[in-house]
N, C-alpha and C positions, 0 to 999 in steps of 0.2 A: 474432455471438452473444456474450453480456455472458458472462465466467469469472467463477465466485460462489465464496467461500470461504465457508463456514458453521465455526463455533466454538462450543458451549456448555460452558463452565468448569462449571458449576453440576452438569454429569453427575458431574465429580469432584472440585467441591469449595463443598459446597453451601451454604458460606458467602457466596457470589459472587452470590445472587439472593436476595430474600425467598423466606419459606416457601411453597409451595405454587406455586412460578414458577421458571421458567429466564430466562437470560440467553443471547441466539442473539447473537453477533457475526458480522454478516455483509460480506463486504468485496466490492467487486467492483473491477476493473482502469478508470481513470476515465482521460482523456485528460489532459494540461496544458491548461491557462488560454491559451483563442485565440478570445475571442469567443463564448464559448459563453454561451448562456439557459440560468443553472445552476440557477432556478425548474421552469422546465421539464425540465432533464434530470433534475433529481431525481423529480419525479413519475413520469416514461417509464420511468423506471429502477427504482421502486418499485413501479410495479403490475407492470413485467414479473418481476422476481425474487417476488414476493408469489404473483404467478399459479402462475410456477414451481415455489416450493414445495405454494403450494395442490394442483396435478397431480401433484407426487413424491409430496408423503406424505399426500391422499387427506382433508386436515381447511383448515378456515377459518381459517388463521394471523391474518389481519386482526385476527379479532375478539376474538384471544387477546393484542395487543399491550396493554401497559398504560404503557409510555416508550418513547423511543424518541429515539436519535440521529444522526445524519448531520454525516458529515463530507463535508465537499467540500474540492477543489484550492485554493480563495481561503480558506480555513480554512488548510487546512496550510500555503500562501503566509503566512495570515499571523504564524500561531505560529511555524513555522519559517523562515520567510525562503528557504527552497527554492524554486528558480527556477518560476517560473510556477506554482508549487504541485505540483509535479512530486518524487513520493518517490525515484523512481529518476534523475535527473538527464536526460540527454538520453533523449528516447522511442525506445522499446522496439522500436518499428516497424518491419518491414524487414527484408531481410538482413544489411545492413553493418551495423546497429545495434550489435551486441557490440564490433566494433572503430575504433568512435570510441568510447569511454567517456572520460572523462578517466583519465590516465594513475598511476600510483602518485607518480614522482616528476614536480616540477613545471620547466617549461622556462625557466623564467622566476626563480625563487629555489635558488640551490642548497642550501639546506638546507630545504626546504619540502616534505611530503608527504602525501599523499589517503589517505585510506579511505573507506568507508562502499556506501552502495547505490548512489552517481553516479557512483561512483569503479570502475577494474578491481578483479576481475572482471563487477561488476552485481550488483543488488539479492537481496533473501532471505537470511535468517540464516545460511544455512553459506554464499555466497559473500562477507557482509560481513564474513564471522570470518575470510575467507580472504585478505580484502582487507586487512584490521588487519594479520594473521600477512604478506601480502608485501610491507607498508610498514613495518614491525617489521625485515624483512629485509634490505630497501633501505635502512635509517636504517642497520644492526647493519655491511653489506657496504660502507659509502658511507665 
C-alpha cells in the first residue's frame, strides 16, 4: 500500500494558487532507481492515488486538475545528484535499515562531516535538524 502526503498551502495562504483553485501537493514514498518502467509507474501510481482521493472525499478530483507536476527518482537523480535518485540515502526498507545510515563523522577524512536525510539520524525535518545539531556537535567536541 502506497503512503500519500497531501498539502494544500492555498488553505492558508491564498497567494500560492490562482483565484478560484487550490494547489494539492501530493507526495508519495517512491523506490530508488533499479530498473524501474518509471512511464508506467507513474500512471499505476496516479490513477491509484486519484482513485483514492476520488473514494475519501466523494468528488471527481481528475476533472478539477488544471497543471500538474511530477517528480520522479531520475528527476531528483538528476538535479540533485542523490544516489539513484534516492532523497533519504540508503532505502528505508527493513529492519536494520536505521542503522546502516551513513555515519555523522566520516571514516575516511578526519575533518569531514554528514548531515542531511542520508546521513544519522534519517530523513524528515526534525531528524535533519537533528542531524545538523549532532554534526555541529561532532565538529564543536572533535
Amino acid at each position: 500500500m502506497t503512503q500519500q502526503y497531501i498539502y494544500i498551502s492555498s488553505k492558508f495562504n491564498s497567494s500560492d494558487a490562482p483565484e478560484g483553485h487550490e494547489n494539492w501537493y501530493v507526495m508519495i514514498n517512491a523506490p530508488y532507481i533499479k530498473n524501474q518502467n518509471w512511464k508506467l509507474e507513474i500512471e499505476k501510481s496516479r490513477r491509484n492515488i486519484i482513485g483514492k482521493i476520488n473514494t475519501i472525499l466523494g468528488i471527481d478530483i481528475e476533472s478539477k486538475i488544471v497543471s500538474e507536476k511530477v517528480l520522479t527518482p531520475e528527476m531528483i537523480e538528476k538535479t540533485t545528484s542523490s544516489f539513484r535518485g534516492s532523497l533519504y540515502g540508503i532505502s528505508s526498507n527493513g529492519k536494520s535499515a536505521a542503522f546502516v545510515r551513513q555515519k555523522i563523522r566520516s571514516k575516511e577524512y578526519s575533518e569531514l562531516y554528514f548531515c542531511g536525510g542520508s546521513a544519522h539520524p534519517g530523513g524528515g525535518i526534525p531528524l535533519v535538524i537533528l542531524s545538523g545539531k549532532l554534526a555541529a556537535e561532532a565538529i564543536i567536541n572533535s
